[in-house]
Each structure stands twice: as C-alpha cells, then as structure tokens.
N, C-alpha and C positions, 0 to 999 in steps of 0.2 A: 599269031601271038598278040600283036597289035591290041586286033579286036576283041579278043577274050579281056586284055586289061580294058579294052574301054567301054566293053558291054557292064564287066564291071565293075568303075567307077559308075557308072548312069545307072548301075542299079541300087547303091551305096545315097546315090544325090535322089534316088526316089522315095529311098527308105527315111532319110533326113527330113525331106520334104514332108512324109507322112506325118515324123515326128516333130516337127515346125507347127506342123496345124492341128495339134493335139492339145487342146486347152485345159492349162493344167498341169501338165509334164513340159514342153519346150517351149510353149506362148504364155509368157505371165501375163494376168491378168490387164495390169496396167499397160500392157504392151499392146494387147489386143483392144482395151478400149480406147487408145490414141489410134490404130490401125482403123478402127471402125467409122472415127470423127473425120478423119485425112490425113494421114501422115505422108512422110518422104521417105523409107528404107531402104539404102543401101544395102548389097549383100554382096560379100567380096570371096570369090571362089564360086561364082554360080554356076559353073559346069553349063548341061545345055539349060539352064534355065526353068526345069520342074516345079521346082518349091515355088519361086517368084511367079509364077503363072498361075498357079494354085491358090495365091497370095492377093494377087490381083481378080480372081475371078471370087474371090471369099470377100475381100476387103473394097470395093469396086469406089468408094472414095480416096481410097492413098495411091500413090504412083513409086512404084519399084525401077530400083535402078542396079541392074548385075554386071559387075565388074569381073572378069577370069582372064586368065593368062592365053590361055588357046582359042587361037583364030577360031579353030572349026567349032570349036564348043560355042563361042559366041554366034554364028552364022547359023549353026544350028538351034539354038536360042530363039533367033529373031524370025526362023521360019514357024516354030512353036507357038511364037506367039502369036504370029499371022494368023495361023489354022485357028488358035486358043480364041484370036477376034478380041484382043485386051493388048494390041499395039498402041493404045492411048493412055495404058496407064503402068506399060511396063519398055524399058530402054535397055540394048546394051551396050558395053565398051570392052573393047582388049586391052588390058591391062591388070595393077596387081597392087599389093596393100600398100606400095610405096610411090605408084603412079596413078592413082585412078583420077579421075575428074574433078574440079575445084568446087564442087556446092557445098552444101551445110546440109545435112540429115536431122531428120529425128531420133533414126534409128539407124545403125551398123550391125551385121551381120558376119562373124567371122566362122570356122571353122580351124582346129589348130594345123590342117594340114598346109592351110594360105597366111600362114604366119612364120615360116621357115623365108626367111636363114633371120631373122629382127629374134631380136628377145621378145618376152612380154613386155616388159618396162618399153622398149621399143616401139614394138606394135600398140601400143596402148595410146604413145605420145602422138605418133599419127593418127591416129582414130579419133581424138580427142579435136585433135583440129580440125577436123570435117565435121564436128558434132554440134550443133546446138544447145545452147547450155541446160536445156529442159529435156536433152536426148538421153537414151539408154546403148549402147552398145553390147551386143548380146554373143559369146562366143563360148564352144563348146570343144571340150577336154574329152581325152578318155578317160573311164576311170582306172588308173593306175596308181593309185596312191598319191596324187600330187596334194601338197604341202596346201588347206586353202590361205593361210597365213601368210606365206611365202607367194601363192600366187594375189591376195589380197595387197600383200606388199608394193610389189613387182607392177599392181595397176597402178597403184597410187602415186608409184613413180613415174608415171604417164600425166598426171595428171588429172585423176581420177579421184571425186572426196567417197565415193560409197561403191560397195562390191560386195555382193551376195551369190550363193548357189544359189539357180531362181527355180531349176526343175533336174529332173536325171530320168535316163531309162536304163536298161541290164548294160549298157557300154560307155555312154557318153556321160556329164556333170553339162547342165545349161549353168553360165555366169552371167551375173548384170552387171555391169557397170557402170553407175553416172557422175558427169561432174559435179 
C-alpha cells in the first residue's frame, strides 16, 4: 500500500511539474523572465525533486533550492539530480514551511498540501520573511470555491501588499503574491 500512495504522489509532483513549466497557465510571465535573468526559487513540498530539475535544466542561470519533509524524497531528489547533471544549480534540505533554511529568495513555491496545519495569514507571514522585497511567492489551490477575497485578505495579513490569480488549469488556481 505504501508504494501505490507513493507511486502516487510522484505521479501527482510530475504532473505539477508539467504544469509549472507551461508558460502561460502556471509560470507568469514576469516569473519566468526573472527565471531566465538568474533567479533564487525556493520550492517547499518538493517531493523527489521533478519540477526543480526540470526548472534547472530550462532556467540554467537561476539556482533551485527544494525544501520536503521526507528524508527519502530528499535523498531521492539529490540522486535525480546527479543523473539530471544540474547538481550546481539545484540543492536540497529536509525540512518544512516553518523550518527551512535562512536565505532570501526571489521566488517561493508552495503547494496547499505543504501549508497544513499554519493558516494562510500564517504561511504567508513566514514566506514573506524569506522573500526579497522584489520577490513573488507563488502557491496553488484547488479549485473549490475558495473566497479569492478572503484568500487576498488572509495574504495581506502576512504581509503581503499585492495578490492576484496568476494562471489555472481543470483542478488547481496558480496565486501571486508580493510585497
């Protein structure tokens, strides 16, 4: 049973990934051309590492750094990206939205399944302080009906002066938000 959940989740983090690098729908524009110049993104929930390898091997002047909870998903990450041969511009660490490592991003990367048990006004407020003040932090919903008012609210009380739906596909809502 194990492996049927974890085959997947890794098929779930392939299809994200797809939808990351689909310009237009998940990569705003502006996102992609600081991506293109060199950026710093952070991505927190990066499972084995897919999308940021895909990201690194598109983006070959920015440096990805993926933060997840599970040991194996990280260790598994960092063999990916050995074979991928883009160990110099992608890193990762074990940890989670409330522990990850001290730098300053350009970009953040959440998913809402790596935002449990924080609020958003929560998760917002910590994202904010890893950010750059010229960063975007970019996190993706299902679509269920949420409030974007209330979720526009809820960032602002992080911290946050601007918040837009930046893309969608048939499941998810992409969000921007910067200081």
């Amino acid at each position: 049973m194990y492996q049927e959940i974890s085959t997947h989740i890794r098929e779930r983090a392939a299809k994200f990934a797809d939808a990351v690098l689909h310009p237009g729908v998940f990569l705003p524009n502006e996102i992609e051309e600081k991506l293109h110049a060199g950026a710093h993104l952070a991505e927190i929930g990066c499972g084995e590492g897919e999308s940021l390898i895909r990201l690194a091997q598109t983006y070959p002047k920015s440096f990805f750094s993926g933060i997840d909870p599970g040991y194996t998903s990280i260790i598994a990450a960092r063999r990916k990206a050995k074979e991928a041969r883009v160990t110099d511009q992608v890193s990762f660490l074990v940890g989670s939205l409330k522990s990850y490592f001290g730098e300053q991003y350009d970009i953040i990367t959440t998913r809402h399944e790596y935002l449990a048990p924080v609020t958003l006004a929560e998760a917002a407020a910590y994202v904010r302080e890893k950010l750059r003040e010229d960063g975007a932090w970019l996190f993706s919903l299902p679509l269920n009906g949420n409030s974007e008012k209330r979720l526009g609210e809820m960032v602002r009380q992080g911290g946050f002066t601007r918040f837009r739906r930046a893309g969608e596909n048939r499941f998810r809502a992409l969000y921007e938000a910067r200081p």
